[in-house]
C-alpha positions in Angstrom: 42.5 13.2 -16.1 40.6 15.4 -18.4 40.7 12.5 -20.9 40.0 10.2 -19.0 36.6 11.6 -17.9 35.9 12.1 -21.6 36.1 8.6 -22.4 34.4 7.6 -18.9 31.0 9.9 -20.4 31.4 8.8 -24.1 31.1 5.4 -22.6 28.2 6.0 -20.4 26.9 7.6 -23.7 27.3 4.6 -25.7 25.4 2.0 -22.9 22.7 4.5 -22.3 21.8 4.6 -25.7 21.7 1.1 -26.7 20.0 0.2 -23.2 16.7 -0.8 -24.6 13.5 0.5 -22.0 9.9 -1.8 -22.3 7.0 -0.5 -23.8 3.9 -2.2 -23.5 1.9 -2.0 -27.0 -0.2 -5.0 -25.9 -1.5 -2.7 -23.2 -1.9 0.2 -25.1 -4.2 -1.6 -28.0 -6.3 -3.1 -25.6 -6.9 0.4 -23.8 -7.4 1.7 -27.4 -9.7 -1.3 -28.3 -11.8 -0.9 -25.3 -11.9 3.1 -25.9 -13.4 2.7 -29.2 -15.4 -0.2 -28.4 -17.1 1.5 -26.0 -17.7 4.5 -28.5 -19.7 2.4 -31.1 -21.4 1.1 -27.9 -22.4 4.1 -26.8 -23.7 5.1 -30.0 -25.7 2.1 -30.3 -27.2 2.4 -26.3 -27.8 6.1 -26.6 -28.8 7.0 -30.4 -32.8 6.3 -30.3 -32.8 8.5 -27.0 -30.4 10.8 -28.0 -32.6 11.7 -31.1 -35.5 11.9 -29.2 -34.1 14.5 -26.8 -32.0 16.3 -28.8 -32.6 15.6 -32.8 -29.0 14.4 -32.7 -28.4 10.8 -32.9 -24.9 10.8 -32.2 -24.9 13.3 -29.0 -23.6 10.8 -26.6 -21.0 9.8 -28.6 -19.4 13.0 -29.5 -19.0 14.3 -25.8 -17.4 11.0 -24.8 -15.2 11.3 -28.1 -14.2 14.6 -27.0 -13.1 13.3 -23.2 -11.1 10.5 -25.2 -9.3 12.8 -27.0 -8.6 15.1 -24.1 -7.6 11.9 -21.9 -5.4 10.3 -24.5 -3.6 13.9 -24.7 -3.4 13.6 -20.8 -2.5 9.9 -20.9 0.4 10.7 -23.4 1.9 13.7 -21.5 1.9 11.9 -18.1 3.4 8.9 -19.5 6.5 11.4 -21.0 7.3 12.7 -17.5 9.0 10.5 -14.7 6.3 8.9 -12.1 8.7 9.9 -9.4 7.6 13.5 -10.0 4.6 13.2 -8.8 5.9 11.8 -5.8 6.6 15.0 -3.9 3.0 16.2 -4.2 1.2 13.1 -2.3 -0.4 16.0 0.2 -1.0 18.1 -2.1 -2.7 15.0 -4.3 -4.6 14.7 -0.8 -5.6 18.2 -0.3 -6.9 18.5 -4.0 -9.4 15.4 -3.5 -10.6 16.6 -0.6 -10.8 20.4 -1.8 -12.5 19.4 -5.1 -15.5 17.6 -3.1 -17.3 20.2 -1.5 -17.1 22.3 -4.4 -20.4 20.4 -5.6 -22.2 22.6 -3.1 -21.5 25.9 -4.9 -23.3 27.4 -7.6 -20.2 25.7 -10.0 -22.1 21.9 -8.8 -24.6 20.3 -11.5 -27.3 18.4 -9.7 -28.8 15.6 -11.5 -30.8 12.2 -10.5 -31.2 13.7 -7.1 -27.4 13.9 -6.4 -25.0 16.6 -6.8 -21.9 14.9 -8.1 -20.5 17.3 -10.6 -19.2 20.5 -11.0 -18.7 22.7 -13.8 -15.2 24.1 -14.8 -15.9 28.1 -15.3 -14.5 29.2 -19.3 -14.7 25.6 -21.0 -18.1 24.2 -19.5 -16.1 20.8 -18.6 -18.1 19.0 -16.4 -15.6 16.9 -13.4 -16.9 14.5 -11.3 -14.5 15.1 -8.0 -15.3 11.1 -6.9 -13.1 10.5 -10.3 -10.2 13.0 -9.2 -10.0 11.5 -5.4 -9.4 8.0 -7.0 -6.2 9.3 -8.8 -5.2 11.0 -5.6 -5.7 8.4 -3.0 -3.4 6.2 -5.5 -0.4 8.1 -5.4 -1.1 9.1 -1.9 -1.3 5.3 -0.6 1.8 4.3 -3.0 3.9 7.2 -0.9 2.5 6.1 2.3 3.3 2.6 1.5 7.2 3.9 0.6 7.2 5.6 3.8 6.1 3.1 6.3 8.1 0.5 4.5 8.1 -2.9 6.5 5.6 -1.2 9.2 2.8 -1.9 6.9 2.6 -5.3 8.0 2.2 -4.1 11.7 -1.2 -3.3 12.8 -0.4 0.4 13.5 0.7 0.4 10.0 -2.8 -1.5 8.7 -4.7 1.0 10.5 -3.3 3.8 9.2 -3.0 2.7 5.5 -6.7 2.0 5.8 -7.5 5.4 8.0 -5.8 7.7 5.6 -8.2 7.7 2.5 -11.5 7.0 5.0 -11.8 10.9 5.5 -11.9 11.2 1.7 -14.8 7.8 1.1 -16.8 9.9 3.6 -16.9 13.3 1.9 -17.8 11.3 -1.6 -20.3 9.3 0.6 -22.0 12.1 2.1 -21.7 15.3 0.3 -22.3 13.8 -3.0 -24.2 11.1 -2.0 -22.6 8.2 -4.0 -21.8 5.6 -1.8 -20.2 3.6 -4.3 -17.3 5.6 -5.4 -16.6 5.8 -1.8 -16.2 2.0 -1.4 -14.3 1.9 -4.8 -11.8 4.5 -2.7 -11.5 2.0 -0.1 -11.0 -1.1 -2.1 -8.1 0.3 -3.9 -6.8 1.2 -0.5 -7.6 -2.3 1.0 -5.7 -4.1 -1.9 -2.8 -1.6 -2.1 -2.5 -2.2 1.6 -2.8 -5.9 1.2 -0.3 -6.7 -1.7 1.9 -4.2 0.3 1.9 -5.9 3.6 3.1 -9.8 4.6 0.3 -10.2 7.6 -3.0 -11.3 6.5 -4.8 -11.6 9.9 -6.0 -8.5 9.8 -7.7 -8.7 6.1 -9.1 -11.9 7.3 -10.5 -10.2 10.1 -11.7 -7.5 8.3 -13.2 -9.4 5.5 -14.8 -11.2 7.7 -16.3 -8.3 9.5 -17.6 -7.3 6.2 -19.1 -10.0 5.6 -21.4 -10.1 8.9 -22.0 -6.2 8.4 -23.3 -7.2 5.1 -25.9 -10.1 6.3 -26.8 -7.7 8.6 -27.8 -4.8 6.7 -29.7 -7.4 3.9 -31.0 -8.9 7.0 -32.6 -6.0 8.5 -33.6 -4.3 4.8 -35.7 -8.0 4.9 -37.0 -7.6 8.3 -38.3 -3.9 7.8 -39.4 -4.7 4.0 -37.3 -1.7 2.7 -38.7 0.9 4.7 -36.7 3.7 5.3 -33.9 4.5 3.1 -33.4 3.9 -0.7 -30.4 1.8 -0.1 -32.8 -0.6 2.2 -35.0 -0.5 -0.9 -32.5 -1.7 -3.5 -31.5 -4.4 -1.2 -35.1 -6.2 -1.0 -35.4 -5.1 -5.0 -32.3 -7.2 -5.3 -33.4 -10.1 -3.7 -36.7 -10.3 -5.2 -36.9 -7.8 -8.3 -40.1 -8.6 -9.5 -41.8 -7.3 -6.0 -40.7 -4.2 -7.0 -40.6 -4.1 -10.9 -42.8 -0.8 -10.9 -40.1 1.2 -8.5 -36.3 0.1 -7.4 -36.8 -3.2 -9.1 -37.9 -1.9 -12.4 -34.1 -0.8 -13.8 -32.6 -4.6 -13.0 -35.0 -6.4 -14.6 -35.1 -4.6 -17.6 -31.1 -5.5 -17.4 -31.7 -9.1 -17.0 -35.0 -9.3 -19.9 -31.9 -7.8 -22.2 -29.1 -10.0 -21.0 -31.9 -12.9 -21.2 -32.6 -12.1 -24.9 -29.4 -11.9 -26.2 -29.0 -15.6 -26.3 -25.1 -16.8 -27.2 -24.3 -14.7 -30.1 -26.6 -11.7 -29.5 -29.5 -10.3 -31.6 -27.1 -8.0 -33.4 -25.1 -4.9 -33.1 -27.6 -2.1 -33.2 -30.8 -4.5 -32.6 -31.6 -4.0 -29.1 -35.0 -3.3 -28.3 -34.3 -2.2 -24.4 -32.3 0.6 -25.1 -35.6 2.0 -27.0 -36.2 3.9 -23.6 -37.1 0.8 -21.7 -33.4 0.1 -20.2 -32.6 3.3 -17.7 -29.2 4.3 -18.4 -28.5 2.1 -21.0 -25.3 4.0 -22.2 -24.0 4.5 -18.9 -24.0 1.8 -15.7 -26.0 -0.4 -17.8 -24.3 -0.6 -20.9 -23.1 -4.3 -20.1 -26.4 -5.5 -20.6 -27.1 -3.8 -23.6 -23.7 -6.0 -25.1 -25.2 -8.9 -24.1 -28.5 -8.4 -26.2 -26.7 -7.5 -29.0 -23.5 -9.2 -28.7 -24.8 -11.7 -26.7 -23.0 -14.5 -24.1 -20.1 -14.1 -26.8 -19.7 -10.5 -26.5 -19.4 -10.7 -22.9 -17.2 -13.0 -22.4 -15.1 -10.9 -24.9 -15.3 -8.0 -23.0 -14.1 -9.8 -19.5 -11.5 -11.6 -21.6 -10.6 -7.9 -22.6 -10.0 -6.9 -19.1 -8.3 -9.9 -17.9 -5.8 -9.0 -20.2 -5.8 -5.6 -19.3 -4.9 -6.9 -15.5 -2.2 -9.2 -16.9 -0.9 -6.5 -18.7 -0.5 -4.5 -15.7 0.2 -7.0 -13.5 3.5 -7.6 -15.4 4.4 -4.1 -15.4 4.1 -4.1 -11.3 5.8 -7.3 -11.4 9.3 -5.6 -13.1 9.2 -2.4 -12.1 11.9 -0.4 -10.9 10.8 0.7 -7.3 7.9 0.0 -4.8 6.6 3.3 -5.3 6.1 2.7 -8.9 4.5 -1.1 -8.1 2.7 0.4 -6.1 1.0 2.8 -8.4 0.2 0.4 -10.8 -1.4 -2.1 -8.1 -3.6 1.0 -7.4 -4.6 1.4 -10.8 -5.2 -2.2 -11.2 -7.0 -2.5 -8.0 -9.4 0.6 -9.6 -10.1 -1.0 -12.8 -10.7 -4.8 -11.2 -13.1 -3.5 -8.7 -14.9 -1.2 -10.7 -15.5 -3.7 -13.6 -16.0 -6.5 -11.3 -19.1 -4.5 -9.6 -20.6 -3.2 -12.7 -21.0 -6.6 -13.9 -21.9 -8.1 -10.6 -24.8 -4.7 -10.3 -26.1 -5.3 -14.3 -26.5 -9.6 -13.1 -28.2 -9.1 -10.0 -25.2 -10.2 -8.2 -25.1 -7.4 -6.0 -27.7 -4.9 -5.1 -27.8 -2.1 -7.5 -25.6 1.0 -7.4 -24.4 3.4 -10.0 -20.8 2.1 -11.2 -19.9 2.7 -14.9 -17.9 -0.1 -16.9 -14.2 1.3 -16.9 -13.6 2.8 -20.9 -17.0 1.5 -22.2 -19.3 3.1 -19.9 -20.6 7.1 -20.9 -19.1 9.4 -18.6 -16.7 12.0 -19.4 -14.9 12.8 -15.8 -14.3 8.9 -15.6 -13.0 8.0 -19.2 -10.0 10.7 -18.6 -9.1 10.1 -15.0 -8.9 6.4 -16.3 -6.5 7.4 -19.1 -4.5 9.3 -16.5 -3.9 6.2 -14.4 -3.2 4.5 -17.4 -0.3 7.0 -18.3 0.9 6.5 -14.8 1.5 2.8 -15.7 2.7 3.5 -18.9 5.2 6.0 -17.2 6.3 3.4 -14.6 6.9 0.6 -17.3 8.9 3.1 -19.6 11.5 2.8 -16.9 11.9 -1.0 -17.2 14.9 -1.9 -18.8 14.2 -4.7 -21.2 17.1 -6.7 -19.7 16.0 -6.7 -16.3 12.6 -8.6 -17.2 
């Protein structure tokens, strides 16, 4: 008997070691690529006002270097442990994003642009944006949820409390820090979690569509009152017709399309622009797309898309073969970030959409969400180390 379960263990030895598990390098250099990408773009949006304020040309770049390398150390160790881990700690996950909101209020909570959307970490001076830390939460917490309620997510009761669950959350970022777009970033990746999860689509329909009228309402009415009131109401009318307001909420859009105007096809040049010479507000953070299309020009961007295109594939493929639904599920909810928060940056930088702040997922300045990004990305890479190569 004894020898017998010594040759049973050899032998489960010998397969476990030659089973081959699937790494995705393609995904991995693109997420590098975009990473350093976005660090010589950075450099070139930020370095004229960087030296102006500060004498050092290179400030921008250095503090988002440093959140790389913190991220990628992050990214690296979450990929090494197994996703279902983290599976046990949804409410905790849950409790943490809506325990690290409020703490803006404090005397930890950095203030800046008239919002109060960071805090500071006592001992190291890192600054956290809790918006950033909720999206990783609600992730994991949806893809348990969804695990949980199993085939009842296709049942109404199920819809409504897949979508109720993170709403809580969307209106603590919405109010307390006052960015309303992180908040519908939240309930996107719930939305498309919910909706890849479930079979019914009567209620999205009904739902989009209810969007869609709430929407030609509120541009509606911002028409009808001629932005009076709130800023919101403002950026709405400065969207429709920018050059009304080029001396107020319009001014920041139009300097976005004179750059993505003068770019051309192949861009004036790496290093060339002339908007980011403190003409172009923000040009290293939520408009940084239009800064590549003045230098790079309509090559560059169509580069950068094709980049994230890829990026989705990437993941897509990993969601496709991977072991469980919990773990699918995880990496629909980081796909479902990345899509929607590219998708609107562009979409805000074009005039497509009325302007809001959303940064441009790894090329965009902003420390808090270059590592929460790398985060989700270990996620997925920890979901696709667990795909045996012969199962794909």
């Amino acid at each position: 008997m004894a020898k017998t379960l010594a040759a049973r263990i050899k032998t489960y030895r010998r397969e476990r070691e030659k089973t081959e598990y699937f790494f995705d390098y393609s995904l991995l250099f693109i997420v590098l690529f975009l990473l350093g990408f976005g660090l010589v773009m950075i450099y070139s949006a930020s370095s004229y006002t960087a030296f102006q304020d500060s004498g050092d040309s290179a400030q921008f770049m250095k503090k988002q270097l440093l959140a790389i390398i913190i991220g990628l150390v992050a990214m690296v160790v979450v990929s090494l442990i197994d996703y279902h881990f983290w599976q046990k700690f949804y409410w905790i996950g849950y409790a943490v994003a809506a325990a690290s909101i409020p703490v803006v209020l404090t005397p930890l909570g950095i203030a800046s642009h008239g919002a109060r959307r960071w805090f500071k970490i006592p001992g190291i001076g890192l600054q956290v944006q809790p918006a950033e830390i909720a999206k990783v939460c609600m992730i994991l917490f949806l893809a348990v949820m969804v695990c949980k309620i199993g085939k009842g997510v296709g049942t109404f009761r199920g819809f409504v409390v897949m979508m109720g669950a993170p709403l809580p959350i969307a209106l603590m970022i919405w109010k307390i820090t006052n960015n309303m777009s992180s908040a519908l970033i939240v309930m996107a990746i719930s939305f498309l979690m919910v909706f890849v999860a479930s079979p019914r689509y009567k209620e999205f329909i009904l739902m989009g569509l209810a969007g869609v009228a709430l929407a030609a309402g509120v541009v509606w009415y911002a028409v009808y009152s001629a932005g009076q009131g709130t800023f919101r109401l403002k950026r709405i009318v400065a969207w429709l017709n920018p050059e009304s307001q080029a001396q107020d909420t319009g001014f920041q859009t139009l300097q976005g399309l004179y750059a993505i105007g003068s770019g051309g096809i192949w861009g004036k040049g790496l290093g060339q622009s002339m908007q980011k010479l403190k003409f172009l507000p923000e040009s290293q953070n939520d408009m940084i797309f239009s800064i590549i299309c003045e230098e790079l020009g309509l090559f560059g961007a169509i580069a950068v898309m094709a980049m994230f295109i890829m990026l989705i594939w990437r993941m897509m493929i990993i969601a496709n073969n991977a072991e469980d639904l919990f773990g699918a599920m995880l990496v629909v909810g980081v796909i479902g970030h990345i899509a929607v928060q590219a998708i609107l940056n562009i979409a805000v930088v074009t005039n497509t959409i009325p302007n809001t702040g959303i940064s441009l997922p790894f090329i965009s300045y902003g420390g808090s969400s270059v590592m929460f990004l790398l985060i989700e990305i270990g996620l997925v890479f920890s979901v696709s180390r667990r795909i045996q190569l012969k199962d794909m």
